[in-house]
N, C-alpha and C positions, 0 to 999 in steps of 0.2 A: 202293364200300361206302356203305349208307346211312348216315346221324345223327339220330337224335333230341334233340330239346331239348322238356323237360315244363316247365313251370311250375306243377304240381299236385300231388299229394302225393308226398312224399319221405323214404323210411324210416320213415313211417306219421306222419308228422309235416305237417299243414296250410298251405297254400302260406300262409297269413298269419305262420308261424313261420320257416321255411325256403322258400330259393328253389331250383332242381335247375336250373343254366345250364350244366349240364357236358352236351357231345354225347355219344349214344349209340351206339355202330351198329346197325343197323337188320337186315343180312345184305348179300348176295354182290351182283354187278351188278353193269354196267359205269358207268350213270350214278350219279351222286352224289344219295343220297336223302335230306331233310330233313325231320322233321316237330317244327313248333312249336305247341302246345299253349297259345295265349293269350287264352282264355277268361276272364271277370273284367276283363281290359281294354278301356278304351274307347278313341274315337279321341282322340287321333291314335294310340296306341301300340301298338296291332297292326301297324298298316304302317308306323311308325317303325322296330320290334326286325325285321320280315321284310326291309325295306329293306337294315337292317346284315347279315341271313343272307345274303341272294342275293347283298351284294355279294362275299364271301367263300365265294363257290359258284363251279364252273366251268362254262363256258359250257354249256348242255345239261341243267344240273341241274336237277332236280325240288324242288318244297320245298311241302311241306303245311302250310296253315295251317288250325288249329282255330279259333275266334272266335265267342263270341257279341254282341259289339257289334251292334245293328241298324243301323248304317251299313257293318257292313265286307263286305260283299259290292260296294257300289258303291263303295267308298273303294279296293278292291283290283283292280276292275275299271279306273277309272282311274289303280294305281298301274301296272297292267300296259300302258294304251294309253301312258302316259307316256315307261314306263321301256322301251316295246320288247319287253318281255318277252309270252310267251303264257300266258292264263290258258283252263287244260285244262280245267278242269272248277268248278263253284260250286253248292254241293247245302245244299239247306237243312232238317233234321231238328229238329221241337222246340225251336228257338228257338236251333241250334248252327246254325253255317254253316261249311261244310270248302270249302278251294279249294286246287285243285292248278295251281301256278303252274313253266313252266318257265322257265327263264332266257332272256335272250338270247343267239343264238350271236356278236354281234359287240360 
């Protein structure tokens, strides 16, 4: 079952009013799917808050990070040579950067 975690609008209410850290599910599937929405942050704390998801993720899990930080494409790049983990995909749209990071299996 996937999870989301938004950090952006929440019952129509402005992430500078309210924060939304409760997971979501996302639907069916065997791997574990996470998407965090951390946009407005800068480093270090995009790969601070993914750091503490993956580590509470099971081996194999998926976890999407939104970001528009201009560092977090290469801050996450080597969070991933770092930590072992694999980073699947880093796509950059208008000044948003999404990367799909799996965990490590070991």
């Amino acid at each position: 079952m996937g999870l989301a975690i938004s950090f952006g609008w929440i019952y129509g209410a402005p992430m500078d009013e309210t924060k939304n850290t409760k997971a979501m599910p996302m639907g069916g599937g065997d791997a574990e799917l996470v998407t965090m929405d951390l946009t407005g942050m800068k480093c270090p704390l995009p790969v601070l808050k993914a750091r503490r998801q993956i580590g509470q993720m099971p081996a194999g899990g998926i976890l999407v990070v939104i970001a528009d930080d201009p560092a977090a494409p290469l801050d996450f790049d080597h969070f991933c040579q770092t930590g072992g983990h694999d980073l699947l995909e880093s796509v950059a749209k208008d000044g948003v950067f999404t990367m799909r990071i799996a965990k490590a299996l070991a």
